[in-house]
VOPAGU-2260 file (C-alpha; in pm, 1 decimal, decimal comma):
REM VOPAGU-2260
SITE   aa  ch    i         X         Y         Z
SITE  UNK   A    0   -2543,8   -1263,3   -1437,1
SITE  UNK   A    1   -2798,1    -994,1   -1561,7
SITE  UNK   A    2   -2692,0    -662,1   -1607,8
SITE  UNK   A    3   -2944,2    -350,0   -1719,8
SITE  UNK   A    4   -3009,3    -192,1   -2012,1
SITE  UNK   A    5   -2903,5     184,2   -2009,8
SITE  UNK   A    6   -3207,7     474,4   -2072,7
SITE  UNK   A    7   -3145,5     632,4   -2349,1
SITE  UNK   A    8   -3085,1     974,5   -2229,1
SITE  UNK   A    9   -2819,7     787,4   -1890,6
SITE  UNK   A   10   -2445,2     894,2   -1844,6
SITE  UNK   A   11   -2261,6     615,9   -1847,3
SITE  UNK   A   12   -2171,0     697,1   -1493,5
SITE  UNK   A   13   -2526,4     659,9   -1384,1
SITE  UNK   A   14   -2535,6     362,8   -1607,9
SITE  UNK   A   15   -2267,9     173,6   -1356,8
SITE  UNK   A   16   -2379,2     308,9   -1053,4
SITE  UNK   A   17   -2720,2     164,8   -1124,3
SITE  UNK   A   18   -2562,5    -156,0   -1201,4
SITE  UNK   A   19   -2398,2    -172,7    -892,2
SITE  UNK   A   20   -2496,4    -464,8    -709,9
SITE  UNK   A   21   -2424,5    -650,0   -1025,5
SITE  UNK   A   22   -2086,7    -507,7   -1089,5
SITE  UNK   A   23   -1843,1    -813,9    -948,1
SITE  UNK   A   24   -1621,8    -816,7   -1280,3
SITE  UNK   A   25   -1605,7    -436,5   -1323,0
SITE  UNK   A   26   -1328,2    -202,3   -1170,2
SITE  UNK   A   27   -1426,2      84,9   -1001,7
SITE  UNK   A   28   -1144,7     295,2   -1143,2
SITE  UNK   A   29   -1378,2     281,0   -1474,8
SITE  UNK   A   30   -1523,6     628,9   -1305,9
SITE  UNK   A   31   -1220,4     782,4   -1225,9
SITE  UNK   A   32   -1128,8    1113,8   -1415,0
SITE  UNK   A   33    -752,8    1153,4   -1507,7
SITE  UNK   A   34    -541,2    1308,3   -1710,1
SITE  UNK   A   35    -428,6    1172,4   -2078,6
SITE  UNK   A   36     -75,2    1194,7   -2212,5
SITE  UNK   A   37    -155,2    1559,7   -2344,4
SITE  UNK   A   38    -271,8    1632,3   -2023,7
SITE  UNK   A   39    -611,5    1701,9   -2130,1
SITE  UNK   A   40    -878,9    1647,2   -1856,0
SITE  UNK   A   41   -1120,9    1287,3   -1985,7
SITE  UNK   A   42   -1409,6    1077,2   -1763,7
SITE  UNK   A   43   -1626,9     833,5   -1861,1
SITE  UNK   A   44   -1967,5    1054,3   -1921,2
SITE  UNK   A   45   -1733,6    1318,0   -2155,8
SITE  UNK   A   46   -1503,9    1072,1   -2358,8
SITE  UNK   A   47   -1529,1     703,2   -2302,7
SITE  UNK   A   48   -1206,6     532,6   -2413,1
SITE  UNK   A   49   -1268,6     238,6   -2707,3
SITE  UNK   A   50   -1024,6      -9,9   -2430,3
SITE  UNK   A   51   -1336,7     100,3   -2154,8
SITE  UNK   A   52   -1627,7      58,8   -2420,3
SITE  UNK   A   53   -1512,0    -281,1   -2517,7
SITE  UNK   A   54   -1476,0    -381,2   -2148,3
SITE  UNK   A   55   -1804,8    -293,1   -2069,9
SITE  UNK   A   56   -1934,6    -463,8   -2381,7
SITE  UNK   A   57   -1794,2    -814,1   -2318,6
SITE  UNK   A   58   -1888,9    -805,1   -1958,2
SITE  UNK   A   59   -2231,5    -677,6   -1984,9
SITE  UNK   A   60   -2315,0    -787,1   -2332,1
SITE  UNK   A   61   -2487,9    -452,3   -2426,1
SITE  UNK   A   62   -2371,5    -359,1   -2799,7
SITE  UNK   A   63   -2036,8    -117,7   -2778,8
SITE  UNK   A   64   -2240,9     131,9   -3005,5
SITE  UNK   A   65   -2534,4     184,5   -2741,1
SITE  UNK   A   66   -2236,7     227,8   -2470,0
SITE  UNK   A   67   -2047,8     472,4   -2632,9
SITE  UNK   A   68   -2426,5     700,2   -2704,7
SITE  UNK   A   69   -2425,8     728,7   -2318,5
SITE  UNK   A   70   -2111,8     971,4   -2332,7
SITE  UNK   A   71   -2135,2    1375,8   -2357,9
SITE  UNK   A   72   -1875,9    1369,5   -2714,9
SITE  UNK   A   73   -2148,3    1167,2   -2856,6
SITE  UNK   A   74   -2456,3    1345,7   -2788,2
SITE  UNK   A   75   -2286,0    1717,7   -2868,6
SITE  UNK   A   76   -1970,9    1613,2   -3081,9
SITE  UNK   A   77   -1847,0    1983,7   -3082,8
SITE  UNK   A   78   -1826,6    2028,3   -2775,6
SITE  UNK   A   79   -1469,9    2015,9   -2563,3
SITE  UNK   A   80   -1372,7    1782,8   -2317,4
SITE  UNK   A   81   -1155,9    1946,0   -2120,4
SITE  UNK   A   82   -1461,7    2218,8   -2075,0
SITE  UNK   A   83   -1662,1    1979,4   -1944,3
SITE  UNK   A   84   -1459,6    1800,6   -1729,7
């Protein structure tokens, strides 16, 4: 199976959706937003769990570290999740 690279500047949202007709191995509730045990508000694009990054690695066999740059807490580390979600 081939799976595409992610642009540099790509959520990781748009990433999946993109990937789409490729996607038999990856659950959809990857994109969901919920609620952590702090309740704080997380998704995908803001905070990517490490569990979802390594998922995504071994299925697609894009580096984890390229992954995790398509998230909002990497590209402005200061900012706060719960704003943005």
């Amino acid at each position: 199976m081939t799976f595409v690279e992610p642009f540099p500047d790509e959520l990781l949202s748009s990433w999946l959706t993109r990937m789409q007709p490729n996607r038999n191995t990856m659950n959809e509730p990857l994109l969901r937003a919920y609620r952590n045990s702090a309740g704080h508000w997380r998704h995908p694009d803001v905070h990517p769990t490490r569990s979802m990054i390594a998922e995504l690695a071994t299925n697609t066999g894009i580096a984890p570290n390229q992954i995790a740059k398509l998230s909002l807490r990497y590209r402005y580390p200061r900012i706060n999740p719960d704003f943005v979600a």
